[in-house]
N, CA, C and O atoms as a GROMACS GRO file, in nm:
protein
  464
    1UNK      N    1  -1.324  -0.742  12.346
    1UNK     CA    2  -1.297  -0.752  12.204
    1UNK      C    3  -1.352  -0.632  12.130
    1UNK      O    4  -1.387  -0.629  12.012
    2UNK      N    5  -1.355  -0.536  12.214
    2UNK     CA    6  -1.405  -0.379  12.117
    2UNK      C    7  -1.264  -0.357  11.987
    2UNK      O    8  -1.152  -0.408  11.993
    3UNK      N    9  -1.297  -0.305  11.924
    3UNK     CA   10  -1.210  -0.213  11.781
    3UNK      C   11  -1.092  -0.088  11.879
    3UNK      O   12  -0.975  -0.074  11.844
    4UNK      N   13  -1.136  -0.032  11.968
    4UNK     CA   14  -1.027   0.033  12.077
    4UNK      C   15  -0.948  -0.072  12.106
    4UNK      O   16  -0.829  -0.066  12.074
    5UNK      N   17  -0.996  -0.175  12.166
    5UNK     CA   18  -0.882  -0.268  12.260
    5UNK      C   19  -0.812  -0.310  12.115
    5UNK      O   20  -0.703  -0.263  12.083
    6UNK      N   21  -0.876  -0.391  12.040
    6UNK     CA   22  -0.800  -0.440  11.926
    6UNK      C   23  -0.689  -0.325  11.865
    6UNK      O   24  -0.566  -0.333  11.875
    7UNK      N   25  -0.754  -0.234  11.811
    7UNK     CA   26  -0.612  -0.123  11.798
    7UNK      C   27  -0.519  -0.099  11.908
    7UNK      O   28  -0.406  -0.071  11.865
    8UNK      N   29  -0.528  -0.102  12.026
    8UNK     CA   30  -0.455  -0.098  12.125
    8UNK      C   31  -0.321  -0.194  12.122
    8UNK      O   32  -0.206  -0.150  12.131
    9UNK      N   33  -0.356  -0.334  12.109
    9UNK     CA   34  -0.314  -0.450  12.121
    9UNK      C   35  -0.214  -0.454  11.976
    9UNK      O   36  -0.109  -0.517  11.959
   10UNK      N   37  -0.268  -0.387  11.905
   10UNK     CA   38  -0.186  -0.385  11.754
   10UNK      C   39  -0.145  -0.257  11.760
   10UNK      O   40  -0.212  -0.208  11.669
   11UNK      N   41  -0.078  -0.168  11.806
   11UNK     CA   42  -0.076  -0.063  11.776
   11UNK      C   43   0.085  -0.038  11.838
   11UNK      O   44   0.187   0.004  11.782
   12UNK      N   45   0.060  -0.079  11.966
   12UNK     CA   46   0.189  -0.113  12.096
   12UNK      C   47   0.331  -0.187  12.012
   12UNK      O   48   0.443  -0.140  11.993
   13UNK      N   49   0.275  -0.312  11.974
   13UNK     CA   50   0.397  -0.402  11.940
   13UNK      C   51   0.484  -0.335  11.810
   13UNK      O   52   0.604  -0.320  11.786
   14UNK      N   53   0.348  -0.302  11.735
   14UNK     CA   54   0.386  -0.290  11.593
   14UNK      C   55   0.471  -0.134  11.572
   14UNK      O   56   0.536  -0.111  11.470
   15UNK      N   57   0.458  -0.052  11.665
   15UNK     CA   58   0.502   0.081  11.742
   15UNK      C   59   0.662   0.006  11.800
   15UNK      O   60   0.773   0.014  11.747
   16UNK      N   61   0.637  -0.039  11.881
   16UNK     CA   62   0.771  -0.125  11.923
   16UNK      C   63   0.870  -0.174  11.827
   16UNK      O   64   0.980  -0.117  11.825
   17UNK      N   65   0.849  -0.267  11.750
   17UNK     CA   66   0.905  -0.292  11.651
   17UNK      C   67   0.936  -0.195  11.566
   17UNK      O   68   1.040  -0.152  11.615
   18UNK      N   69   0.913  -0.123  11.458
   18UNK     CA   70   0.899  -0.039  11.366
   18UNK      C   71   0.983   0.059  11.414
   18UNK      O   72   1.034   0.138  11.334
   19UNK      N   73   1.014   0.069  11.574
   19UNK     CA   74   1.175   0.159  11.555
   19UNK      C   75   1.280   0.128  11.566
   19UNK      O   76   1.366   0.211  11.594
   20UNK      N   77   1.311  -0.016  11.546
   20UNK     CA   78   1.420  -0.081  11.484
   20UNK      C   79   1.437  -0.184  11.350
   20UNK      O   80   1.535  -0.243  11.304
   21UNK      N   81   1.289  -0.177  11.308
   21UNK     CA   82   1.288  -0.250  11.174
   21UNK      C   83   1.199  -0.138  11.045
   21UNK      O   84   1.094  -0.074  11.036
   22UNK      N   85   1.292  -0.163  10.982
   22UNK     CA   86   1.195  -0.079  10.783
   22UNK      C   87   1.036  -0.059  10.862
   22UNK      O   88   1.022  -0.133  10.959
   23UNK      N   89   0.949   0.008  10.838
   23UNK     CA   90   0.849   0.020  10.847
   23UNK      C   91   0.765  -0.059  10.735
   23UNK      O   92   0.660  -0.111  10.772
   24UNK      N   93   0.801  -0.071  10.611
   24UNK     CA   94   0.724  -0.117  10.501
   24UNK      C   95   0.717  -0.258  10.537
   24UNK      O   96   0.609  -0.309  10.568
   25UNK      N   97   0.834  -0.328  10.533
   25UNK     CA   98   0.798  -0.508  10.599
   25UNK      C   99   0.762  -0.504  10.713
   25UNK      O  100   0.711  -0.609  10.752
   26UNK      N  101   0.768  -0.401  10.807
   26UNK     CA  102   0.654  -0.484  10.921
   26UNK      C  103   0.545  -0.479  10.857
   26UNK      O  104   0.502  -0.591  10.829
   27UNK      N  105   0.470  -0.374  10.814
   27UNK     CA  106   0.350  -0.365  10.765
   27UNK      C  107   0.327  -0.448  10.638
   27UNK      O  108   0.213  -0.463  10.593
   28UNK      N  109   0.419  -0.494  10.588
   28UNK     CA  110   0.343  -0.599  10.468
   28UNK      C  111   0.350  -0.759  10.513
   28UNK      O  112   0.294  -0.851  10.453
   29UNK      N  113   0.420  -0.768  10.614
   29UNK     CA  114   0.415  -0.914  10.676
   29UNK      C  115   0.301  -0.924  10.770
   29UNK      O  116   0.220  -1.016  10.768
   30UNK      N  117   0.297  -0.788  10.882
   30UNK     CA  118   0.150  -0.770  10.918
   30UNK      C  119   0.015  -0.754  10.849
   30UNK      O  120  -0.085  -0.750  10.920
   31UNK      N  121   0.001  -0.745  10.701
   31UNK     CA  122  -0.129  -0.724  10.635
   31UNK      C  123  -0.187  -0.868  10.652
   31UNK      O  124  -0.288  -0.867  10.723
   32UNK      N  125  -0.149  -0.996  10.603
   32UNK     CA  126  -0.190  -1.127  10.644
   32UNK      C  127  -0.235  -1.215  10.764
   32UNK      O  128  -0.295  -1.320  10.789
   33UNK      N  129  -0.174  -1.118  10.821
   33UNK     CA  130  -0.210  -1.152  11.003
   33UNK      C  131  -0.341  -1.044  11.030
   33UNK      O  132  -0.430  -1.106  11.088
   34UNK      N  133  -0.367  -0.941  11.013
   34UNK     CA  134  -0.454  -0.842  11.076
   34UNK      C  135  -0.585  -0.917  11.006
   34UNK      O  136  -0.687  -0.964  11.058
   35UNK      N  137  -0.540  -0.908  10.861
   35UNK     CA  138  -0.691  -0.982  10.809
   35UNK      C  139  -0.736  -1.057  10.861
   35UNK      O  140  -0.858  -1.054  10.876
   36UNK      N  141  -0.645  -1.179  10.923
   36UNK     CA  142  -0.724  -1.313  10.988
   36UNK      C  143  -0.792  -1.268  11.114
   36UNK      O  144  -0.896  -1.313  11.162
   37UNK      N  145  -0.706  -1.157  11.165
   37UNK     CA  146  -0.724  -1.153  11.323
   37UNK      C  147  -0.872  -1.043  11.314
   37UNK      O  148  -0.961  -1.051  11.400
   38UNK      N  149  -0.878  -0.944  11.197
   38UNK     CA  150  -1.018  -0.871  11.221
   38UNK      C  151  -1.106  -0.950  11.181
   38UNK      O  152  -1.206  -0.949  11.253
   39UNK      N  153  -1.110  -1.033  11.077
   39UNK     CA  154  -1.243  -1.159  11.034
   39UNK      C  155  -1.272  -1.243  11.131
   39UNK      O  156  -1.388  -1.284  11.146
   40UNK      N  157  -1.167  -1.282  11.216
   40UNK     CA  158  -1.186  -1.343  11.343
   40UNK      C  159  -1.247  -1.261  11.432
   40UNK      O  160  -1.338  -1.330  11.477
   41UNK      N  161  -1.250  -1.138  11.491
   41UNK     CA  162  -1.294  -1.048  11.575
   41UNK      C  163  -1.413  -1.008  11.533
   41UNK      O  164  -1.498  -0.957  11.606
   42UNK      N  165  -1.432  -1.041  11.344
   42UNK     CA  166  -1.587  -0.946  11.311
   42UNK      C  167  -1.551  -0.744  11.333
   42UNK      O  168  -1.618  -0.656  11.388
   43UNK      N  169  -1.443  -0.740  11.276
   43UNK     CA  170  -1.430  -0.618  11.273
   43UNK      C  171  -1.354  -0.579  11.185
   43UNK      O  172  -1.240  -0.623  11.170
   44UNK      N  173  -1.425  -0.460  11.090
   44UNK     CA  174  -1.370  -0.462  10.947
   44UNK      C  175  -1.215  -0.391  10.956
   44UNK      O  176  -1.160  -0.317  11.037
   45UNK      N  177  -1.180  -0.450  10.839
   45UNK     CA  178  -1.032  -0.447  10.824
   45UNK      C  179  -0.982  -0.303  10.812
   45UNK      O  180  -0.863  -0.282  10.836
   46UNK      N  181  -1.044  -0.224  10.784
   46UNK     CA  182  -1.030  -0.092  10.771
   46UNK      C  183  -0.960  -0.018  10.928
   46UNK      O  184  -0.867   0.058  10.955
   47UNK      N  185  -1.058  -0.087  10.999
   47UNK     CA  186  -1.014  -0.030  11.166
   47UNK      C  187  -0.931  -0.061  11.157
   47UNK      O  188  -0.867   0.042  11.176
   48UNK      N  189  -0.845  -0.154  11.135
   48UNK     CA  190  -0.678  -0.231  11.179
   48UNK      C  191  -0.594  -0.152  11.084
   48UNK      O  192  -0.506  -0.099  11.152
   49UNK      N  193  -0.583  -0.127  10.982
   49UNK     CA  194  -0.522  -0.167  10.875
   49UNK      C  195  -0.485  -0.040  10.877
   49UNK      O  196  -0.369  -0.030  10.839
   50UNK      N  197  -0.550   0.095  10.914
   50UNK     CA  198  -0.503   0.248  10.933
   50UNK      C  199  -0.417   0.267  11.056
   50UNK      O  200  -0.324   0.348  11.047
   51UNK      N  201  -0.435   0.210  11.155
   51UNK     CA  202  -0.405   0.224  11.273
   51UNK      C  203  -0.213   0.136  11.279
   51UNK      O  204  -0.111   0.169  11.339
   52UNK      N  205  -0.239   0.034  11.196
   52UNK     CA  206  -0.117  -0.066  11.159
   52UNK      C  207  -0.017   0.014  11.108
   52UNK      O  208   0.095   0.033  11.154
   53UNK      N  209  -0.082   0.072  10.984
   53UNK     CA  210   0.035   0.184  10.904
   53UNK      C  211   0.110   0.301  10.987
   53UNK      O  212   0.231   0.323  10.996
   54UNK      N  213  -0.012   0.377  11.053
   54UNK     CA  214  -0.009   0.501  11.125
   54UNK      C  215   0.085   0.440  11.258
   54UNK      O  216   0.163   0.521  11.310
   55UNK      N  217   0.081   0.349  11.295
   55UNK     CA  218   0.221   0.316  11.435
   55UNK      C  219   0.328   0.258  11.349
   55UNK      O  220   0.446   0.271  11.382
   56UNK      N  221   0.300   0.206  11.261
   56UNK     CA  222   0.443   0.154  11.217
   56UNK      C  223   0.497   0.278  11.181
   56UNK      O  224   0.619   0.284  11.198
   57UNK      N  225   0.439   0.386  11.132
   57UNK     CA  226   0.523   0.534  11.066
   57UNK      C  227   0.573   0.594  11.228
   57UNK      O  228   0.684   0.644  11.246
   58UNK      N  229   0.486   0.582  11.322
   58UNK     CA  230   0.458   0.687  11.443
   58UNK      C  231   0.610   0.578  11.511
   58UNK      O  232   0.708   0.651  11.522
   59UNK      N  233   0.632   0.466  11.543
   59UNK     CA  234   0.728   0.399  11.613
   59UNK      C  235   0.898   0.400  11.566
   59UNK      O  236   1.002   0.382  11.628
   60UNK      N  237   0.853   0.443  11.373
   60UNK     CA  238   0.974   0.489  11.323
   60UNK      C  239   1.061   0.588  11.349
   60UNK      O  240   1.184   0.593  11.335
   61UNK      N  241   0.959   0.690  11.402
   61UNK     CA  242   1.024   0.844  11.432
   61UNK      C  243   1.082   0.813  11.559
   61UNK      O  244   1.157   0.901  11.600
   62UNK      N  245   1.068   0.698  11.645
   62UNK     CA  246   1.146   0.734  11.798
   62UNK      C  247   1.262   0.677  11.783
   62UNK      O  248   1.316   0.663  11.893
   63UNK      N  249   1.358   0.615  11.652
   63UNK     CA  250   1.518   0.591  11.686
   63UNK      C  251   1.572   0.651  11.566
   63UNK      O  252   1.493   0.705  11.489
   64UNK      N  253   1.681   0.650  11.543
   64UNK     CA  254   1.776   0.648  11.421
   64UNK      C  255   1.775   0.571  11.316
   64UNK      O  256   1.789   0.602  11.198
   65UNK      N  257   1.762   0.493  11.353
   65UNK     CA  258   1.729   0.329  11.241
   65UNK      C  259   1.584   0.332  11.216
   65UNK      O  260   1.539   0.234  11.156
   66UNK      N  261   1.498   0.429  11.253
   66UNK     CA  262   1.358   0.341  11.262
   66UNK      C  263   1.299   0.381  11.115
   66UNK      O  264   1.203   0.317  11.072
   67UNK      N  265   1.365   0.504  11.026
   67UNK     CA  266   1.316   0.520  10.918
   67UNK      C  267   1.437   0.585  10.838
   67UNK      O  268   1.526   0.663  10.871
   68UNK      N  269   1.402   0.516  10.709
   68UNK     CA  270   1.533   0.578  10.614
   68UNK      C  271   1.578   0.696  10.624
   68UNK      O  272   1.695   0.722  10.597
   69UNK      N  273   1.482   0.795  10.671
   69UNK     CA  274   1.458   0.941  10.642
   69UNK      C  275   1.568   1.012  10.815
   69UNK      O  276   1.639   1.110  10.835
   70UNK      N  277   1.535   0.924  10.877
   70UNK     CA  278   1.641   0.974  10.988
   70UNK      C  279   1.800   0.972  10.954
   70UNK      O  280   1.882   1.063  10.964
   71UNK      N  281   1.817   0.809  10.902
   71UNK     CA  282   1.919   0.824  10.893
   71UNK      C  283   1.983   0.937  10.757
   71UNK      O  284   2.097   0.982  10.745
   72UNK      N  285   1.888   0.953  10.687
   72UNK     CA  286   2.005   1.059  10.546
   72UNK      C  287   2.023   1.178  10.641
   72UNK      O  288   2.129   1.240  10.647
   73UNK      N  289   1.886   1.215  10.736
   73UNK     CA  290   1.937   1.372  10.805
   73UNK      C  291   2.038   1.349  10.886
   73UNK      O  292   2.126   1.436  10.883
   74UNK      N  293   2.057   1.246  10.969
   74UNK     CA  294   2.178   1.251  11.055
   74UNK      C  295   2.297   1.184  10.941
   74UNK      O  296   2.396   1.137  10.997
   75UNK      N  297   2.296   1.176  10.828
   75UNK     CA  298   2.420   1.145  10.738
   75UNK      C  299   2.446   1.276  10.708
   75UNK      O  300   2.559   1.312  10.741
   76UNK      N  301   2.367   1.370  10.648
   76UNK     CA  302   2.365   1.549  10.623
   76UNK      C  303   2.413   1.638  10.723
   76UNK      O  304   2.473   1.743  10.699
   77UNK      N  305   2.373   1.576  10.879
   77UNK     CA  306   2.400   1.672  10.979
   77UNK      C  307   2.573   1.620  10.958
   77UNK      O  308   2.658   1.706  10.938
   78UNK      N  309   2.605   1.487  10.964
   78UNK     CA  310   2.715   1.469  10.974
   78UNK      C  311   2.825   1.576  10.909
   78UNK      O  312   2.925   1.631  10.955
   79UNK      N  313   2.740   1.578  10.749
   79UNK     CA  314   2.856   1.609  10.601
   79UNK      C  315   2.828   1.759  10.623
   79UNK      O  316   2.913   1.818  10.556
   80UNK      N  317   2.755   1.841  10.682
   80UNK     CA  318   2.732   2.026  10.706
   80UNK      C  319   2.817   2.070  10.868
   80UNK      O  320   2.862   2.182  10.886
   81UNK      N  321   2.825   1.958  10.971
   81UNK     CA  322   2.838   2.009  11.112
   81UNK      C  323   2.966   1.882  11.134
   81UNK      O  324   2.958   1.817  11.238
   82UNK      N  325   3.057   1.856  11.056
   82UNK     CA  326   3.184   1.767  11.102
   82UNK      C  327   3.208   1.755  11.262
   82UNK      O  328   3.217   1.644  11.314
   83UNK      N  329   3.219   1.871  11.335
   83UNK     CA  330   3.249   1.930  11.462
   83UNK      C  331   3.149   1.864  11.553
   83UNK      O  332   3.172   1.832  11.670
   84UNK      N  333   3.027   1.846  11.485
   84UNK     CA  334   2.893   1.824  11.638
   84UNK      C  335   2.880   1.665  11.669
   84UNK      O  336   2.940   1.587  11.595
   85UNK      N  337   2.825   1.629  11.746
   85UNK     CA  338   2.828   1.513  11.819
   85UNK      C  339   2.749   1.454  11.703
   85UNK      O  340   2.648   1.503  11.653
   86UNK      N  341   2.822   1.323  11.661
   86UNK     CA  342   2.693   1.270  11.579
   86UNK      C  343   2.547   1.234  11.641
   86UNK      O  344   2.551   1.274  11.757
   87UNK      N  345   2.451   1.191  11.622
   87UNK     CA  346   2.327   1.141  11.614
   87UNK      C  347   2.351   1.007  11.695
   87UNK      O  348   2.430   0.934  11.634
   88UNK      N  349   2.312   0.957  11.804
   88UNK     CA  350   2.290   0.835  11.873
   88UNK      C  351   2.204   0.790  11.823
   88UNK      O  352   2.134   0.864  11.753
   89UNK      N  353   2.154   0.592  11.842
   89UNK     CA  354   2.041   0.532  11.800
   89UNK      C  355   1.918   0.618  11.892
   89UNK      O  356   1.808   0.603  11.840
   90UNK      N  357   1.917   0.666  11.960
   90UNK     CA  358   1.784   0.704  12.064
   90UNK      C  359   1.789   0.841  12.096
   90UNK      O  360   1.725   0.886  12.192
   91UNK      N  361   1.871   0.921  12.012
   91UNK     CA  362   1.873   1.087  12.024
   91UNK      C  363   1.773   1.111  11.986
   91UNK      O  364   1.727   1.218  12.027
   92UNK      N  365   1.712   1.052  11.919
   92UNK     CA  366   1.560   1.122  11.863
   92UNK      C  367   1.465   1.071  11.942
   92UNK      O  368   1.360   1.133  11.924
   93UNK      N  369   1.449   0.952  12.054
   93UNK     CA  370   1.320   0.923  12.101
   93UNK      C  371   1.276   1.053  12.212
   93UNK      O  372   1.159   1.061  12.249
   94UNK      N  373   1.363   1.137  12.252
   94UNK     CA  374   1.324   1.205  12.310
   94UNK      C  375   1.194   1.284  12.267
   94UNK      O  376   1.103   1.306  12.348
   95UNK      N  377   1.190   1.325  12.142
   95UNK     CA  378   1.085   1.389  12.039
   95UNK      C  379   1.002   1.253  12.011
   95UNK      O  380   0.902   1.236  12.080
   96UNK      N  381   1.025   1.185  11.946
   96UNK     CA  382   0.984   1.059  11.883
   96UNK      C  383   0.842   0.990  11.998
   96UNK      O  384   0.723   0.975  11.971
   97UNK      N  385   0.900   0.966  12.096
   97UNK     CA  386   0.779   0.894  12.176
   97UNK      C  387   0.680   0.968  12.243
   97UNK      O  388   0.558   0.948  12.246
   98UNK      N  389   0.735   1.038  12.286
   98UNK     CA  390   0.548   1.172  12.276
   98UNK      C  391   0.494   1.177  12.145
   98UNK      O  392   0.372   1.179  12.127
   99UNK      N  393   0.563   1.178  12.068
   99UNK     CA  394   0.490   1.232  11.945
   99UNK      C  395   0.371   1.076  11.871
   99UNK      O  396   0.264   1.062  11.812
  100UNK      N  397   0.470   1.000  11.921
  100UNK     CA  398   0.431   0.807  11.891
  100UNK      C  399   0.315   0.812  11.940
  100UNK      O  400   0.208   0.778  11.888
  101UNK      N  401   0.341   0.866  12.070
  101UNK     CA  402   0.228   0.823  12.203
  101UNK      C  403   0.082   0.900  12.164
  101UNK      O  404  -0.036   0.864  12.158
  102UNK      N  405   0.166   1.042  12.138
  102UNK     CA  406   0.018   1.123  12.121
  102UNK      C  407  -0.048   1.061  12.018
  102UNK      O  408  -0.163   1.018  12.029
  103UNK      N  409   0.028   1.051  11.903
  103UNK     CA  410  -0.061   1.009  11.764
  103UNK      C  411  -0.146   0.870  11.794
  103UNK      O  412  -0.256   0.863  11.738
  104UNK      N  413  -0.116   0.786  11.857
  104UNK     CA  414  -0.148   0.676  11.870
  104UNK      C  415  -0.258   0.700  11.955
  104UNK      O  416  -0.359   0.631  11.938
  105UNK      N  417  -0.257   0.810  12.068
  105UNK     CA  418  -0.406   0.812  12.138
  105UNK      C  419  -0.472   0.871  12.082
  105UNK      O  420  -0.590   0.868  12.118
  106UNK      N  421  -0.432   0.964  11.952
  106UNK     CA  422  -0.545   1.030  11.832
  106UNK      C  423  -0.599   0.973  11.773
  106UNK      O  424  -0.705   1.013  11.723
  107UNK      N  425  -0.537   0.825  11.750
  107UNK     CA  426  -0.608   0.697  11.663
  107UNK      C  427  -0.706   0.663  11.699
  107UNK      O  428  -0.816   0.656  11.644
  108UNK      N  429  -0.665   0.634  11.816
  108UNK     CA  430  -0.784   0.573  11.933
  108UNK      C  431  -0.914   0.673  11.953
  108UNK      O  432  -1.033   0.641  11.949
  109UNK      N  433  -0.851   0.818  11.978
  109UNK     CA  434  -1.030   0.868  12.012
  109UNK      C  435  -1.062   0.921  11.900
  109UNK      O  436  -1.177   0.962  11.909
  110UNK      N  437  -0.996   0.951  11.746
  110UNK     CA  438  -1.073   0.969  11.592
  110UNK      C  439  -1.100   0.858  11.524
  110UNK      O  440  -1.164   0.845  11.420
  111UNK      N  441  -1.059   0.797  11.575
  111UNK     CA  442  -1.093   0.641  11.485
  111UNK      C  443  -1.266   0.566  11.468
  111UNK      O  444  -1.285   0.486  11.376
  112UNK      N  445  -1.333   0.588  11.524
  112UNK     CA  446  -1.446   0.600  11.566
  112UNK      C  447  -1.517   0.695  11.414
  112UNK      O  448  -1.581   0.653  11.318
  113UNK      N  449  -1.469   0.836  11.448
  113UNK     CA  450  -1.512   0.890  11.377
  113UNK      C  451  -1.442   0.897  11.253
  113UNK      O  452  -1.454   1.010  11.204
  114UNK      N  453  -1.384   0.833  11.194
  114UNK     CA  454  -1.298   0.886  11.071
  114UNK      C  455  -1.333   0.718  10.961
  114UNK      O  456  -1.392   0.685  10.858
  115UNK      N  457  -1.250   0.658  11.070
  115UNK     CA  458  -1.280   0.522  10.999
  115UNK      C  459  -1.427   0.452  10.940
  115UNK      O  460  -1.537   0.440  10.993
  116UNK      N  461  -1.376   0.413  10.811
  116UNK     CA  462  -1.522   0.339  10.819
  116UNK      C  463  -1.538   0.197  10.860
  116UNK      O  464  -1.650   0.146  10.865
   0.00000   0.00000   0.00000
């Protein structure tokens, strides 16, 4: 029950999810749950609650759907490049999940030091 494992455990799903759902409602349906689950653990809400935001943003970048902001650029690439292959749901995880992955193990070994 360390603050690592706990971010771990929340970090995965909510990463998972968040690149096929809005990022803002996972994270505001998750704020009510983390509270119970860090008061339950004895570990302040602060540890969860950065780490919650930061994968729900980090899980957005690995599809097409996973953040508004993908889809207007692949609506733009569409309306400038008629000719090019559009944008698949998972053309972007190629970039997207290293980038998920790394940030998410940056959480893990600055979190310590950053968080209060």
């Amino acid at each position: 029950k360390s603050v690592a494992g706990a971010q771990v455990r929340l970090m995965v799903p909510i990463a998972l999810v968040s690149a096929f759902l809005n990022n803002t409602p996972v994270v505001a349906i998750m704020i009510p749950i983390v509270q119970k689950w860090a008061r339950k653990c004895n570990i302040p809400n602060a540890q969860l609650f950065i780490p919650l935001s930061f994968a729900s943003i980090l899980g957005g970048t690995c599809t097409l759907i996973g953040t508004s902001t993908n889809l207007v650029v692949a609506g733009m690439m569409r309306d400038r490049y008629p000719n090019a292959t559009p944008m698949g749901l998972f053309t972007l995880s190629i970039y997207g999940v290293p980038v998920a992955l790394s940030g998410m193990a940056y959480i893990l070994v600055a979190s310590p030091f950053l968080l209060p």
